[in-house]
C-alpha positions in Angstrom: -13.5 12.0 -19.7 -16.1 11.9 -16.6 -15.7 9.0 -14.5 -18.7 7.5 -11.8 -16.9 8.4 -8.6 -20.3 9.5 -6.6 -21.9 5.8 -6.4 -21.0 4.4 -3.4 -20.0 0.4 -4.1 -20.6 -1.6 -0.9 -19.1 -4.9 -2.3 -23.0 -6.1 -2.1 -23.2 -5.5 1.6 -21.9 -4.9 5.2 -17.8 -5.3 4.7 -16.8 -7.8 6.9 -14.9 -6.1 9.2 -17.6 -3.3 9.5 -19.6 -6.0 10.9 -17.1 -6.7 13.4 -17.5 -3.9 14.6 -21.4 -3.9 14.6 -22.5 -2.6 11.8 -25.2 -3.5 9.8 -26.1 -0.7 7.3 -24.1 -1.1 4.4 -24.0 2.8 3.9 -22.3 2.9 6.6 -18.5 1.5 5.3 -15.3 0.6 7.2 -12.3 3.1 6.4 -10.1 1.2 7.9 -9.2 -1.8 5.1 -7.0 -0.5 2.7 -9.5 -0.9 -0.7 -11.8 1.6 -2.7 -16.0 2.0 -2.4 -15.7 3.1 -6.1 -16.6 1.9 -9.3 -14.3 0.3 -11.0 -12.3 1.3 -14.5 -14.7 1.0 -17.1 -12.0 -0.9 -19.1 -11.7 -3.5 -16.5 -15.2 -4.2 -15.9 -15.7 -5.1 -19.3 -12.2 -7.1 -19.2 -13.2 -9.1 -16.4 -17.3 -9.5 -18.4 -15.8 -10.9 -21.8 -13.5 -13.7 -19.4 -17.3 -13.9 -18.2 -19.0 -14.7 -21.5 -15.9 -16.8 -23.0 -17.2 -19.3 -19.9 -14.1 -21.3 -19.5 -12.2 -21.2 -16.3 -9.7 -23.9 -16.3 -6.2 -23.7 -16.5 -6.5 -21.7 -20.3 -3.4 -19.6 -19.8 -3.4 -16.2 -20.1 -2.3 -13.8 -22.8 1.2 -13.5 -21.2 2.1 -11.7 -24.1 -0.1 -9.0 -24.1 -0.3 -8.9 -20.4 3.9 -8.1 -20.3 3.7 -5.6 -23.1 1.0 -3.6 -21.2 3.0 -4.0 -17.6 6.0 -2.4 -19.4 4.4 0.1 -21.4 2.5 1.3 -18.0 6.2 1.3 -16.0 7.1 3.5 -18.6 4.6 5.9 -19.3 3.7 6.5 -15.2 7.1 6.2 -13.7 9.5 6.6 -16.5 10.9 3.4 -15.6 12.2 0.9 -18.2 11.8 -2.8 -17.5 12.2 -5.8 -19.0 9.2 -8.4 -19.3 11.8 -10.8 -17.7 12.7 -8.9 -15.0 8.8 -9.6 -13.3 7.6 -11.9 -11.4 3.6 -12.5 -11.1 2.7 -14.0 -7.9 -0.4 -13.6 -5.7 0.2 -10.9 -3.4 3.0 -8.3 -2.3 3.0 -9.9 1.0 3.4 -13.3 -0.7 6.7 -11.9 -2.7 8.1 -10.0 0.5 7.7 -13.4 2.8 10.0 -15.0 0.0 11.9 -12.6 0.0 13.0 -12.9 3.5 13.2 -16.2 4.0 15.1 -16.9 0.6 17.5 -13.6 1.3 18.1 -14.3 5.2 18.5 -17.2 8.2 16.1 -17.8 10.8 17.5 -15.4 13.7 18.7 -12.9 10.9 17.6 -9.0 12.0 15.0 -7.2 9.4 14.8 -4.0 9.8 11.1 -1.9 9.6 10.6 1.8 9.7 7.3 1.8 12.3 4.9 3.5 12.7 4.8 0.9 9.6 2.0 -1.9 7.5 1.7 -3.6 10.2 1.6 -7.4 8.0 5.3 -6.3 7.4 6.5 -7.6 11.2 4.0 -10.6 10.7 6.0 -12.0 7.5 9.3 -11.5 9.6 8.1 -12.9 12.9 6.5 -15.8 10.3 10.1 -16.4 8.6 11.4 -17.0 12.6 13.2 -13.9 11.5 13.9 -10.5 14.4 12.4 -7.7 14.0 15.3 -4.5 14.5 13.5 -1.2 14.5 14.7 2.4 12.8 11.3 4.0 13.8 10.7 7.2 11.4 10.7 10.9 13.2 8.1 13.2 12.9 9.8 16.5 12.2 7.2 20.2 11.3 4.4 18.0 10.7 6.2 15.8 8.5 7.7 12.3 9.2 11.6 11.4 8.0 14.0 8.7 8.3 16.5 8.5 11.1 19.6 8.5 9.3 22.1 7.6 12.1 20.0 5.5 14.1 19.7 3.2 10.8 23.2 3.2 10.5 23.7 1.8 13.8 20.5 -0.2 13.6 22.3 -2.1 10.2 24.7 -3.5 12.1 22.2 -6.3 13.9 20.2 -6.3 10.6 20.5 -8.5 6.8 17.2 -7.1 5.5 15.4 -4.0 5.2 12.0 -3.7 4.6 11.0 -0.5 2.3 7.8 0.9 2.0 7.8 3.4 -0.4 5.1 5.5 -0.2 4.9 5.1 3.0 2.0 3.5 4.7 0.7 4.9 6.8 2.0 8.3 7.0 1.2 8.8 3.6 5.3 10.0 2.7 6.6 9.9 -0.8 10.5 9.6 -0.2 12.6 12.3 -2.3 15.6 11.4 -4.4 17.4 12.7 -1.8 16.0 10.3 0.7 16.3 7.2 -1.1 20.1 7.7 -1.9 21.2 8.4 1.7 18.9 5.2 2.6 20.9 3.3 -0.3 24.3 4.4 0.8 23.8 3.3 4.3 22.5 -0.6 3.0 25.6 -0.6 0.8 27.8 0.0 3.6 25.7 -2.6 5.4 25.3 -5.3 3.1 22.0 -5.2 3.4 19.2 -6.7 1.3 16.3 -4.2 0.4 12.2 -5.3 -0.1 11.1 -2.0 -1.3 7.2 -2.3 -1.2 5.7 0.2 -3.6 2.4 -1.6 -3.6 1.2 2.3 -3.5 3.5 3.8 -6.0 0.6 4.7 -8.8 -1.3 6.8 -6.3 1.7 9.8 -5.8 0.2 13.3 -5.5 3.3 14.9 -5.7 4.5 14.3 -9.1 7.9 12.7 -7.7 7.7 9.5 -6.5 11.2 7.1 -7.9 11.4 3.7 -7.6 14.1 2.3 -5.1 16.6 1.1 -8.1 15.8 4.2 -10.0 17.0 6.2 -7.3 20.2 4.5 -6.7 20.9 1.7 -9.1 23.9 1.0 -7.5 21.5 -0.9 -5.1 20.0 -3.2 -7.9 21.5 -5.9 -7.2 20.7 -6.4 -3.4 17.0 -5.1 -4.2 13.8 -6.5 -4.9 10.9 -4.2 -6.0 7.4 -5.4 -5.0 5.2 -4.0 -7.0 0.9 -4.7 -8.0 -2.3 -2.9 -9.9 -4.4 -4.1 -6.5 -4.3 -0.9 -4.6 -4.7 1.4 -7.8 -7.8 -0.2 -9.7 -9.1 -2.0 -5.7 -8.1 -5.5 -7.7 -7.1 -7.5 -4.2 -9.4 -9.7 -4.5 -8.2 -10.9 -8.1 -4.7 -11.7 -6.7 -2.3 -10.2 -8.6 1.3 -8.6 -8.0 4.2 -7.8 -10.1 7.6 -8.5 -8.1 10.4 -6.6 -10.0 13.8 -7.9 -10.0 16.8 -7.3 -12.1 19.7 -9.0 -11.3 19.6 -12.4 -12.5 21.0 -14.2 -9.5 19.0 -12.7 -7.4 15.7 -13.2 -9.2 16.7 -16.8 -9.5 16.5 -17.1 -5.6 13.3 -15.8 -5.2 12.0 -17.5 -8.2 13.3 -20.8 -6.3 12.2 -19.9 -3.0 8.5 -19.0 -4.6 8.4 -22.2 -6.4 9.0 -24.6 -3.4 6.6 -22.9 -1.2 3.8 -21.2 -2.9 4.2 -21.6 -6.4 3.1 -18.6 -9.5 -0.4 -19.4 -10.3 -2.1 -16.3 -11.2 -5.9 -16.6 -11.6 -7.2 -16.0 -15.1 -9.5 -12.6 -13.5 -5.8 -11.7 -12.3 -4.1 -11.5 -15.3 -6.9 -10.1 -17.6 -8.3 -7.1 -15.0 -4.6 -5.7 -14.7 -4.0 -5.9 -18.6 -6.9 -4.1 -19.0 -5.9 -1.5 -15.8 -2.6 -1.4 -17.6 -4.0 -0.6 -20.8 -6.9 1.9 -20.4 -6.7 2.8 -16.6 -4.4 5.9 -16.8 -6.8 8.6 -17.3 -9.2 7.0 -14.5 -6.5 7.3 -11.9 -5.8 11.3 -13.3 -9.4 11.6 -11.7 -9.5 9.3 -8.9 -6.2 11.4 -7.8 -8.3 14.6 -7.8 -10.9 13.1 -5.8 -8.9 11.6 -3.0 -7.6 15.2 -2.6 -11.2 16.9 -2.4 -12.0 14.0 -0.2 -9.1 15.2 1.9 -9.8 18.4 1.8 -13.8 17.9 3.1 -12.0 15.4 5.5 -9.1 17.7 7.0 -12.0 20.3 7.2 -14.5 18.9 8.9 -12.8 17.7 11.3 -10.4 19.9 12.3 -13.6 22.1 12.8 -14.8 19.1 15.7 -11.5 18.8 16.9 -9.4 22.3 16.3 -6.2 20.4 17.9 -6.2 17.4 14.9 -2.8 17.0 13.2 -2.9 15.5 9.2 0.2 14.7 7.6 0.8 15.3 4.4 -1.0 13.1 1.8 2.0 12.7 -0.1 1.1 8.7 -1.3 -1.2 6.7 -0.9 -4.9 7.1 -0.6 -4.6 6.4 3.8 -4.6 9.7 6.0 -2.7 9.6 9.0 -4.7 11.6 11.9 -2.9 12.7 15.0 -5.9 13.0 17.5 -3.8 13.1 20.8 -4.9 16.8 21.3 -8.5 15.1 22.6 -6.2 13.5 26.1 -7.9 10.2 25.5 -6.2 7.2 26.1 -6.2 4.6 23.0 -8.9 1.9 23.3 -11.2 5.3 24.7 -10.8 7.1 21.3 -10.9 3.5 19.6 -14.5 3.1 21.5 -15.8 6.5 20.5 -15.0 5.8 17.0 -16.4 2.5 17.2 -19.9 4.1 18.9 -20.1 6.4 15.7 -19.7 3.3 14.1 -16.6 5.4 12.0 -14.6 2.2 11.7 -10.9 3.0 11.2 -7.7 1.7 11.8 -6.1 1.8 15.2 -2.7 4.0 14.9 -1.4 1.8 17.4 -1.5 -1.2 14.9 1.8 0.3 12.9 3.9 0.3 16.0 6.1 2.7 17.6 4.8 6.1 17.3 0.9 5.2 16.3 -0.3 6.2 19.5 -2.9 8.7 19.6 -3.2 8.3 16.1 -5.7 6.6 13.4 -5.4 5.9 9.9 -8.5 6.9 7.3 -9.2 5.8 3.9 -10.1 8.1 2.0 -11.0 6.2 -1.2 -15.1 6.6 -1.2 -17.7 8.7 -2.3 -17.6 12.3 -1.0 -20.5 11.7 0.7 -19.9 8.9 3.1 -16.6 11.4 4.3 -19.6 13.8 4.9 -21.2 11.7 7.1 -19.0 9.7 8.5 -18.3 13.5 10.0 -21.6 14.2 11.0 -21.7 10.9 13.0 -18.6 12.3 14.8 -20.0 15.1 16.1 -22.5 12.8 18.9 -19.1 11.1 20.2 -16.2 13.6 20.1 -16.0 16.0 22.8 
């Protein structure tokens, strides 16, 4: 089946942050927010036109029914993972779950650890929950990052909470089986409580990706699984997150915690354009995975052509390069300028913490072309 991934969808005009930053064509896109500049799913356009022509957008409630039978099916099929319809939690937003999380799980004070260079919203929804931020910063090893074992097993003893993000953003790492049991082992030993964000987890190019609990299910019960179609079929704007949680006790916490402070409306666009993702999505994500690798293959290319010295990790997860431009001996906010001047608007590596210097993060999720010349407008600003 052939899918429109050429058209370049500008959102009907300059994104906001592009304009930030200047910009006024809206060829010319920001690949620096974490969304697509595709089309989207056939099957949820024409979901989200029929809630369109029905014309009622009170509080009609969804077709929960339909809408859980096509969340577990997907779970199944994708990642060979077998939930229950009770075991989810709909809320508005990953970030919405994980600030729960914390502040339902831990005491103002409490340490949380993060794996920087790391999402960077993750140390605002600790520093938000009055919560401190304990850092196990990842280590880049041949070109490839991993977790510091030893460090986090000291780092656990100041720490209640760890905060997962799994694949990783930004370095783009899908953690082995391997990985995840030695992290799981160490937050046993720990006591710790896990927030494994896998907001990501549909776009895996390796083949491998497990969730947290599938890995080691001993962990279930101090884990919560965070979980939404936003970043797969670019539905953030429709507010919608799955927030996966076994153990009863523990879901009843978060459910308690979500209820007093922010409460589970979905919106009725929500519901309806993940059912439909859910239900006819999985062949458009086949191709969108094979053009976010051409896309980082022109990328990679290209520039590593203007700048011979430019290091690309692995794009494991994710649909977010991670570029290590330090070879060019510019100081930060210099490169950031440059960039800026080329009006190539991406994210600052020194956003995600420790280790994100020299570095920026690229989204790769657009039209072949505007990679090409996004590239081309490189060339007047890179020495």
């Amino acid at each position: 089946m052939q899918f429109d991934f050429t058209t370049l969808n500008t959102g009907g005009g300059v994104h906001p942050f592009a304009a930030s930053h200047g910009v006024t064509d809206p060829n010319i896109i920001s690949f620096s927010v974490a969304e697509m500049r595709f089309n989207l799913a056939p099957g949820v356009t024409e979901a989200m036109h029929k809630i369109v022509d029905r014309g009622c957008f009170g509080y009609a409630p969804p077709d929960k029914e339909r809408y859980d039978a096509a969340l577990t099916d997907w779970m199944l099929r994708r990642h060979k993972w077998k939930i229950s319809p009770d075991w989810a939690i709909q809320s508005s937003g990953v970030l919405v779950a994980m600030g729960a999380a914390i502040r339902a799980l831990t005491e103002p004070g409490d340490g949380v650890i993060l794996q920087p260079p790391v999402y960077q919203h993750f140390a605002e929804e600790v520093r938000n929950a009055g919560r401190r931020i304990v850092e196990n910063p990842l280590v880049l090893r041949d070109g490839r990052y991993t977790m510091d074992f030893e460090d986090l097993r000291e780092k656990a003893k100041e720490a209640k909470m760890l905060l997962l993000c799994s694949p990783h953003n930004p370095v783009g790492r899908v953690w082995t089986r391997e990985e995840l049991r030695q992290l799981a082992e160490i937050c046993l030993e720990r006591d710790l409580w896990v927030v494994s964000d896998e907001i990501h987890f549909d776009l895996d190019h390796t083949g491998r990706h497990l969730v947290l609990t599938q890995a080691a299910p001993e962990l279930t019960p101090r884990t919560i699984v965070c979980t939404a179609p936003t970043k797969t079929f670019n539905l953030a704007g429709c507010a919608i997150s799955n927030t996966i949680v076994e153990d009863p006790a523990l879901r009843e916490r978060l459910r308690k915690e979500l209820s007093e402070t922010v409460g589970f409306y979905v919106n009725t666009f929500g519901y309806a354009a993940a059912t439909a993702a859910y239900e006819t999505g999985g062949p458009w994500l086949d191709e969108l995975l094979k053009q976010l690798g051409r896309n980082r293959e022109i990328l990679t290319a290209g520039l590593s052509a203007l700048v011979p010295g430019a290091a690309f990790t692995p794009l494991e997860g994710t649909y977010l390069q991670w570029i290590d431009l330090g070879c060019l001996g510019l100081p930060q906010q210099e490169l950031m300028v440059r960039l800026e001047r080329a009006q190539v608007i991406v994210s600052n590596g020194t956003d995600y913490g420790a280790g994100g210097e020299g570095h920026i993060r690229f989204n790769l999720a657009c039209p072949e072309d505007s990679v090409r010349r996004a590239l081309d407008r490189l060339k007047t600003v890179l020495p």
